[in-house]
C-alpha positions in Angstrom: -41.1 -62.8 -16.7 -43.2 -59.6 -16.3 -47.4 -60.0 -16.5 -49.5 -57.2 -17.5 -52.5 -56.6 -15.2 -54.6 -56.3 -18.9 -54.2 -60.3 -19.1 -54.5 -61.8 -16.0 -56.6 -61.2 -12.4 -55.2 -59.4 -9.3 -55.9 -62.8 -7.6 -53.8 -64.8 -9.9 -50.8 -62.5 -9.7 -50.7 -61.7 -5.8 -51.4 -57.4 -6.1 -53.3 -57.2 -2.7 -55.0 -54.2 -1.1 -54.9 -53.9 2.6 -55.9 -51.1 4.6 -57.7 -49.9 7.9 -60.5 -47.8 8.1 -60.2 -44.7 11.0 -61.7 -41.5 12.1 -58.5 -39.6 11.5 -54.5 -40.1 10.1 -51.7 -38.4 11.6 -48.7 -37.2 10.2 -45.9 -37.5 12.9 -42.5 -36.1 13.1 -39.9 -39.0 11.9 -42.0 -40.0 8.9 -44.5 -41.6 11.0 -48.3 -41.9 10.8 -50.7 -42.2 13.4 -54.3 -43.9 12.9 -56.7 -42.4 15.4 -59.8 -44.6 16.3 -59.1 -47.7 14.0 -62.6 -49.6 13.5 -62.0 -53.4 13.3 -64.6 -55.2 11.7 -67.8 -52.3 12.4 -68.7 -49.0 12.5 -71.9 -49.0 14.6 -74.3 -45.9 15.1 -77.8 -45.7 17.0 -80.2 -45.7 13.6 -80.1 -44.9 10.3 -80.0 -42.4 8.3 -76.5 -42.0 9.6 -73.4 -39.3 9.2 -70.0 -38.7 10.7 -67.5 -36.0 10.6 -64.9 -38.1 8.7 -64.1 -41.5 7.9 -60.6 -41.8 6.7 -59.0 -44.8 4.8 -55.0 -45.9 5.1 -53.8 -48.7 2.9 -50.8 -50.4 1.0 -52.3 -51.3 -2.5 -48.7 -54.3 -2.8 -47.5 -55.4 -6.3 -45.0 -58.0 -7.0 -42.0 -57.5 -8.8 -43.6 -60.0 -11.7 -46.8 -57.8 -12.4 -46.1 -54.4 -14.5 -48.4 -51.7 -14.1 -48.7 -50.1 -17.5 -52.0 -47.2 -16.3 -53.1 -45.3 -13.9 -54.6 -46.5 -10.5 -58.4 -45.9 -9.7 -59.2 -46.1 -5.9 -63.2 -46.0 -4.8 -64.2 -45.9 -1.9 -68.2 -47.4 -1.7 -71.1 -47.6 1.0 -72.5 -50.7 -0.5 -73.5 -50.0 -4.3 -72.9 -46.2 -4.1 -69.6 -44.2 -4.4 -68.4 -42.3 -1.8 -65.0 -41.0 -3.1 -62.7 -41.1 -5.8 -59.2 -40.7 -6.4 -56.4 -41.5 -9.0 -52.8 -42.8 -8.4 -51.4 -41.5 -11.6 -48.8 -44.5 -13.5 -45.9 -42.8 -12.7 -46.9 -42.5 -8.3 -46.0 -46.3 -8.7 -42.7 -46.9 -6.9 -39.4 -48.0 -9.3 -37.7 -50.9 -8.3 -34.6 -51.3 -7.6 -32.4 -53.9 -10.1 -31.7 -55.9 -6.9 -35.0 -55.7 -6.0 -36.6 -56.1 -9.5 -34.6 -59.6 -9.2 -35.9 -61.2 -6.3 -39.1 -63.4 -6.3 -39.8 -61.4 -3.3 -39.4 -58.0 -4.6 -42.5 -55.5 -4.6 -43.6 -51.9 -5.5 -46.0 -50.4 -2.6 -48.2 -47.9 -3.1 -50.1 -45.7 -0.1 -53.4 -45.0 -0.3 -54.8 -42.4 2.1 -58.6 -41.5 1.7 -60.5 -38.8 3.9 -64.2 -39.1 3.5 -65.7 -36.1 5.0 -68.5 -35.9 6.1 -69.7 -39.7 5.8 -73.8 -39.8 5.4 -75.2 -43.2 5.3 -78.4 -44.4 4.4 -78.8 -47.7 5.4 -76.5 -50.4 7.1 -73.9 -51.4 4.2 -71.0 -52.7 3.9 -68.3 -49.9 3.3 -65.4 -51.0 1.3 -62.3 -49.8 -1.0 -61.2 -50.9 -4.3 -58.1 -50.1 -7.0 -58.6 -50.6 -10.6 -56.3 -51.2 -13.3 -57.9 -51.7 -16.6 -60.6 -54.2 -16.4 -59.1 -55.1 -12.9 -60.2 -54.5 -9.4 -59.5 -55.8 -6.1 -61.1 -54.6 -2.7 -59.6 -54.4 0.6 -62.0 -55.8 3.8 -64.8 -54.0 4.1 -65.9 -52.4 7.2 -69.7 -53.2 8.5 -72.2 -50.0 8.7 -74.5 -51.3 11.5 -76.5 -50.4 14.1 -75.3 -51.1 17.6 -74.2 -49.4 20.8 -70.6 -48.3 20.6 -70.2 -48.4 24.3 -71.0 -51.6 24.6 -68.8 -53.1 21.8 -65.5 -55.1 22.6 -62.6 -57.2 21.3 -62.2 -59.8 22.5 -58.5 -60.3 24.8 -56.5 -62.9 23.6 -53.9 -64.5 25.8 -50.4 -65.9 24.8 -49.7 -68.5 26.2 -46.4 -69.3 27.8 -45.3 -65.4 27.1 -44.5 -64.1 30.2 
């Protein structure tokens, strides 16, 4: 059974956005893409007003087999309230499936999103975030934090595996 995004929420029908936020993206030879200095969970600078070259955006907006897209996408990208950049998947940019796929449960249409924000000017810490719209549907990916911090001194945390040798 096929569900238009007009009727129901992105939550309900499982379209997910999921992305990582990066100073630069890479085409590489083979059809590969390179993400040069992912940000995790902050972007931290010294004080605010703030700006950056670039800030660039990679992410796989996923839609199930069940959920037919019927218009075009609208990606925004946002620094809090305010709109950074905007963009348009046109209707048609959304993959076909294939019949085998089209019957699996499991089956899914992916669609690339690649933002380059340049140059990024911040006023205040915010949270920066990306959405797609259909219709009167929207659904964000996970924001990053504008913040002020030292770079040098931030870190991840190492997790260990245990029992891997």
């Amino acid at each position: 059974m096929k569900h238009s995004l007009g009727k129901m929420g992105f939550e309900m029908k499982g379209v997910r956005l999921h992305g990582f936020f990066c100073d630069d993206i890479r085409q590489e030879v083979g059809g590969k893409t390179s993400l040069m200095g992912c940000y995790h969970t902050d972007i931290l600078f010294k004080k605010f007003p703030a700006a950056i070259h670039q800030l660039c955006f990679l992410g796989r907006l996923v839609i199930p087999v069940d959920v037919n897209v019927e218009e075009d996408i609208f990606v925004t990208a946002f620094a809090g309230s305010g709109v950074l950049i905007k963009g348009v998947v046109p209707r048609t940019g959304v993959p076909e499936l294939t019949e085998e796929e089209k019957k699996s449960e499991n089956g899914v249409s992916v669609v690339t999103i690649e933002l380059v924000i340049s140059p990024l000017r911040i006023e205040e810490p915010c949270l920066i975030s990306v959405s797609a719209r259909i219709g009167d549907h929207e659904i964000r990916a996970l924001p990053l934090r504008a913040a002020v911090g030292d770079p040098a001194k931030y870190s991840l945390p190492i997790i260990e595996a245990a029992g891997i040798p």
